[in-house]
C-alpha positions as protocol buffer text, in pm:
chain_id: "A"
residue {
  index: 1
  type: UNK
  ca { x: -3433 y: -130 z: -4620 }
}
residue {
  index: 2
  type: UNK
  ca { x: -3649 y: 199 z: -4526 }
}
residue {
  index: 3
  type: UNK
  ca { x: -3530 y: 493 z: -4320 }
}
residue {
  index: 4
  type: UNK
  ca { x: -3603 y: 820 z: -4249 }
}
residue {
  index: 5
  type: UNK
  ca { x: -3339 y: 1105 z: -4246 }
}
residue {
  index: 6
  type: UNK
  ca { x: -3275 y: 1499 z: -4128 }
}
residue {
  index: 7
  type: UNK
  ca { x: -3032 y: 1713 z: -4071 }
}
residue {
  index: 8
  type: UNK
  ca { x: -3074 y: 1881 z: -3759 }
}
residue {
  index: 9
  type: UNK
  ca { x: -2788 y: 2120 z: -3640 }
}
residue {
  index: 10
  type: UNK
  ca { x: -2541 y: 2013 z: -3898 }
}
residue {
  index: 11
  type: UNK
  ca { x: -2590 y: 1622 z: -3773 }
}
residue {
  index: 12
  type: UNK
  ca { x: -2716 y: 1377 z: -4025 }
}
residue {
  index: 13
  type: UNK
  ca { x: -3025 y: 1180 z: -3828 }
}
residue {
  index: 14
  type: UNK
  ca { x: -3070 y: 827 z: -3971 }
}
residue {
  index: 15
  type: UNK
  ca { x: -3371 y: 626 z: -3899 }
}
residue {
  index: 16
  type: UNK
  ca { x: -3375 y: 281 z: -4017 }
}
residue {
  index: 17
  type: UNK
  ca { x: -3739 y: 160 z: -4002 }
}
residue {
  index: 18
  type: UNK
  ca { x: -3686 y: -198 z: -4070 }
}
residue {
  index: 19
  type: UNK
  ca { x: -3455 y: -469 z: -3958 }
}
residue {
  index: 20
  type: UNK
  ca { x: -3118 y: -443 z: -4063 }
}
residue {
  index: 21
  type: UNK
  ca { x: -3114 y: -799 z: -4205 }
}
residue {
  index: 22
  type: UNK
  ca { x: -3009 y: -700 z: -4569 }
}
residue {
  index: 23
  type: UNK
  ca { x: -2729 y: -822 z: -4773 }
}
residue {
  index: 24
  type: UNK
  ca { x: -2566 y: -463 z: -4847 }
}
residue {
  index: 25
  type: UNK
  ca { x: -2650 y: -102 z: -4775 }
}
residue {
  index: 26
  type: UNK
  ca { x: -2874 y: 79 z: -5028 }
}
residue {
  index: 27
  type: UNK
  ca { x: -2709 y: 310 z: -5289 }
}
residue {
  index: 28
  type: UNK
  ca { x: -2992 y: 581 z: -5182 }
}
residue {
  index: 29
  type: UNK
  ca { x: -2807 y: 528 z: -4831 }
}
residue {
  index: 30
  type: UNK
  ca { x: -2440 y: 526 z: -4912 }
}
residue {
  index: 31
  type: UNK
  ca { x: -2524 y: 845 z: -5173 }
}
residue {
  index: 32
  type: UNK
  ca { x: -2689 y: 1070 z: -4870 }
}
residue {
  index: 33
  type: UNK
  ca { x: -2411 y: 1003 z: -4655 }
}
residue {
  index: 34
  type: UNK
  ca { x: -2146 y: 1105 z: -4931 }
}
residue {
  index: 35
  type: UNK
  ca { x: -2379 y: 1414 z: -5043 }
}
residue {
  index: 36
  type: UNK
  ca { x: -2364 y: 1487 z: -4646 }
}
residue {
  index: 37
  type: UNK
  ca { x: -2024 y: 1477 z: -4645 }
}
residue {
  index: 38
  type: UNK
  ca { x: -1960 y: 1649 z: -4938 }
}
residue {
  index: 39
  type: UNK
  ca { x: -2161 y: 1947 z: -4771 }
}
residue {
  index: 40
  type: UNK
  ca { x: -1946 y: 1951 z: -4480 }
}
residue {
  index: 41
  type: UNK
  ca { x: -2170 y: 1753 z: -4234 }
}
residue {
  index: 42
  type: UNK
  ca { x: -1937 y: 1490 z: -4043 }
}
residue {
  index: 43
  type: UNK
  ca { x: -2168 y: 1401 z: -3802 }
}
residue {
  index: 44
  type: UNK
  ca { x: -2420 y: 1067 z: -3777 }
}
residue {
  index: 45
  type: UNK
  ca { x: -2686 y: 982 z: -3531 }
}
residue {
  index: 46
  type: UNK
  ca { x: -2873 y: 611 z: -3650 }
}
residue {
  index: 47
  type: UNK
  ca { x: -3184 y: 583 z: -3423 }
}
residue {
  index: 48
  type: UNK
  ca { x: -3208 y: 233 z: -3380 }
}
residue {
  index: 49
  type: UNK
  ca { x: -3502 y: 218 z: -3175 }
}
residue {
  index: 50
  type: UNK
  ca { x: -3730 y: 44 z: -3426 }
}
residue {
  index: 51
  type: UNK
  ca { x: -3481 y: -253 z: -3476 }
}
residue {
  index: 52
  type: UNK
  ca { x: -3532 y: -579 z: -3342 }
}
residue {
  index: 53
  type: UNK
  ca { x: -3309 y: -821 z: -3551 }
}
residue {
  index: 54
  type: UNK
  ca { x: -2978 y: -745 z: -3706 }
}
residue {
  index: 55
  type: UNK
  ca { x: -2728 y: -993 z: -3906 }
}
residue {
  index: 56
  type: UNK
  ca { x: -2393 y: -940 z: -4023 }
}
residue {
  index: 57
  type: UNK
  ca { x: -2494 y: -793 z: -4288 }
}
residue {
  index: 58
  type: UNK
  ca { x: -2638 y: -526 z: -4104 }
}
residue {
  index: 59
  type: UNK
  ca { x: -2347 y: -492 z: -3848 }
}
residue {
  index: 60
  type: UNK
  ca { x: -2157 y: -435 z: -4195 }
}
residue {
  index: 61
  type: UNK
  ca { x: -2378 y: -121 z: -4269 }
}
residue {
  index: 62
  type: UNK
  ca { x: -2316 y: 16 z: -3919 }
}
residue {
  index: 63
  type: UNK
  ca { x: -1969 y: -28 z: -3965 }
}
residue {
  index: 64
  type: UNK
  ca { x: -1971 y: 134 z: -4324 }
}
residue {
  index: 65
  type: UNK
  ca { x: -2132 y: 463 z: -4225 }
}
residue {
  index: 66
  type: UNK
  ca { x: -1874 y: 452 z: -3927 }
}
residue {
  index: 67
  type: UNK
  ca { x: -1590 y: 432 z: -4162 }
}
residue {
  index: 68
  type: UNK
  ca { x: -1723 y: 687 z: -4419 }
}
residue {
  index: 69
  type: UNK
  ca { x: -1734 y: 923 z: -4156 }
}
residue {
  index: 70
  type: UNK
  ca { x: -1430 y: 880 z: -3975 }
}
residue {
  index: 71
  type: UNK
  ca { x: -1279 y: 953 z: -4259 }
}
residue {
  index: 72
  type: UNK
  ca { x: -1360 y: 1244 z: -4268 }
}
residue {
  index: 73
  type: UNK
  ca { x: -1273 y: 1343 z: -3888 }
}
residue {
  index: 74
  type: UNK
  ca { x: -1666 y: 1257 z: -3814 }
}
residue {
  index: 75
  type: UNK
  ca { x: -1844 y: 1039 z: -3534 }
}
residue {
  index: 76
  type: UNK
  ca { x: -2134 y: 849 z: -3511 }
}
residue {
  index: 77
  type: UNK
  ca { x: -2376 y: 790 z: -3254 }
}
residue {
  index: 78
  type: UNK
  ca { x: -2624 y: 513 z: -3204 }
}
residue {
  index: 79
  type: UNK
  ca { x: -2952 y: 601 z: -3041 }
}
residue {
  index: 80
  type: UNK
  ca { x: -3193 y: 385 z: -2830 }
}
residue {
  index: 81
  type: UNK
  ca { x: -3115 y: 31 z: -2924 }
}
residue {
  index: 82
  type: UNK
  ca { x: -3370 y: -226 z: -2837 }
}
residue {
  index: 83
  type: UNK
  ca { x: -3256 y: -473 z: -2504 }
}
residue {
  index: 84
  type: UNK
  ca { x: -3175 y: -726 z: -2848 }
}
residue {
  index: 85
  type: UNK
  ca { x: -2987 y: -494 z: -3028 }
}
residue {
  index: 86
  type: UNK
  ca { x: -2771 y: -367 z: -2717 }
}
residue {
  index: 87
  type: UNK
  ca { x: -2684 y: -759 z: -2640 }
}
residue {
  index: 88
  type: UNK
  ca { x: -2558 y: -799 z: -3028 }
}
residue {
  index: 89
  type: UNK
  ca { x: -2361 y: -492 z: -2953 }
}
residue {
  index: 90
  type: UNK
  ca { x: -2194 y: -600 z: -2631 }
}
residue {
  index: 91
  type: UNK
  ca { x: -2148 y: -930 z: -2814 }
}
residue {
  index: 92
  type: UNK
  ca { x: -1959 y: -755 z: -3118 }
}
residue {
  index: 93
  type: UNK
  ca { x: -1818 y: -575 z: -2883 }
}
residue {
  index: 94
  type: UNK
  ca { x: -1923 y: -267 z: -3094 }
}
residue {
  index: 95
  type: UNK
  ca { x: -2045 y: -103 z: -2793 }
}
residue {
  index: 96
  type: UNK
  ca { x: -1668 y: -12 z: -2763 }
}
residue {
  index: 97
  type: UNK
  ca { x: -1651 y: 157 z: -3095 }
}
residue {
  index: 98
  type: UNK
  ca { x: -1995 y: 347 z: -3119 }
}
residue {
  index: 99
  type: UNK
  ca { x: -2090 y: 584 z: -2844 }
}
residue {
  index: 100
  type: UNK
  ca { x: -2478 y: 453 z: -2749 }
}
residue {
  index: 101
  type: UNK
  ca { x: -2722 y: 697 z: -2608 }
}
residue {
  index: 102
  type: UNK
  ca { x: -3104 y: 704 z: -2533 }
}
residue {
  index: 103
  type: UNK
  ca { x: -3222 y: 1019 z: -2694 }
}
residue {
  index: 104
  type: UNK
  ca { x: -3161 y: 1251 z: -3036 }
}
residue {
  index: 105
  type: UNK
  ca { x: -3101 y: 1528 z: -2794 }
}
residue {
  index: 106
  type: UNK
  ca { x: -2813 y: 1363 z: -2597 }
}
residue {
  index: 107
  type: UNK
  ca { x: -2652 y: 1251 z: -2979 }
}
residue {
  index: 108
  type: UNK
  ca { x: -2648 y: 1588 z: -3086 }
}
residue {
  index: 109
  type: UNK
  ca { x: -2498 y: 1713 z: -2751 }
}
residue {
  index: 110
  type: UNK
  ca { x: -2249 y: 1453 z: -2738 }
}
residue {
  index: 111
  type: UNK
  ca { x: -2153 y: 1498 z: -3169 }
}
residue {
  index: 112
  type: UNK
  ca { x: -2152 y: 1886 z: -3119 }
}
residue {
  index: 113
  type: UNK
  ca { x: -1971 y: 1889 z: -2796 }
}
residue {
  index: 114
  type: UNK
  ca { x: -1711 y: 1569 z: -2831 }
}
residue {
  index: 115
  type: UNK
  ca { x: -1521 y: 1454 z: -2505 }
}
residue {
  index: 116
  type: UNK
  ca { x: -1297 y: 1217 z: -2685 }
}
């Protein structure tokens, strides 16, 4: 599994760049998100725009980096999931877990400035 990442205003930006169709997350994945942590960043945008399938396995990853940083009295926000990816999500109904936006702009707004 590839992805890109940043950290832009204390917000880890994820982007995967292939389909989330793998059997577990990376170790170069779940080690950036526990270095992030470590330094204080609690916040996680995954751009999902470039996704067009996702299994269980990769619903799993979602839900890991969720978890990780809840823990830690973070949030997560998913941006720009394809029409697919968005009908998986109703489906799994984890479009009532994640927060979903369109842009990194409006996931850094929402993380910095939270409403729930």
């Amino acid at each position: 599994m590839k992805f890109l990442h940043q950290i832009k205003n204390n917000v880890l930006l994820l982007r995967f760049e292939e389909n989330l169709i793998v059997a577990t997350a990376p170790l170069e994945l779940i080690h950036l998100i526990d270095e992030c942590l470590q330094n204080q960043v609690v916040y996680c945008a995954v751009d999902l725009s470039s996704i067009r399938l996702m299994n269980s396995s990769g619903i799993g990853i979602l839900m890991r980096i969720l978890t990780k940083f809840r823990a830690k009295d973070g949030e997560v926000v998913l941006i720009n999931p394809s029409l697919d990816i968005s009908k998986l999500l109703i489906i799994t109904k984890l479009n009532a877990i994640f927060t979903i936006v369109k842009t990194e702009d409006e996931a850094i707004d929402i993380l910095k400035n939270p409403i729930y």
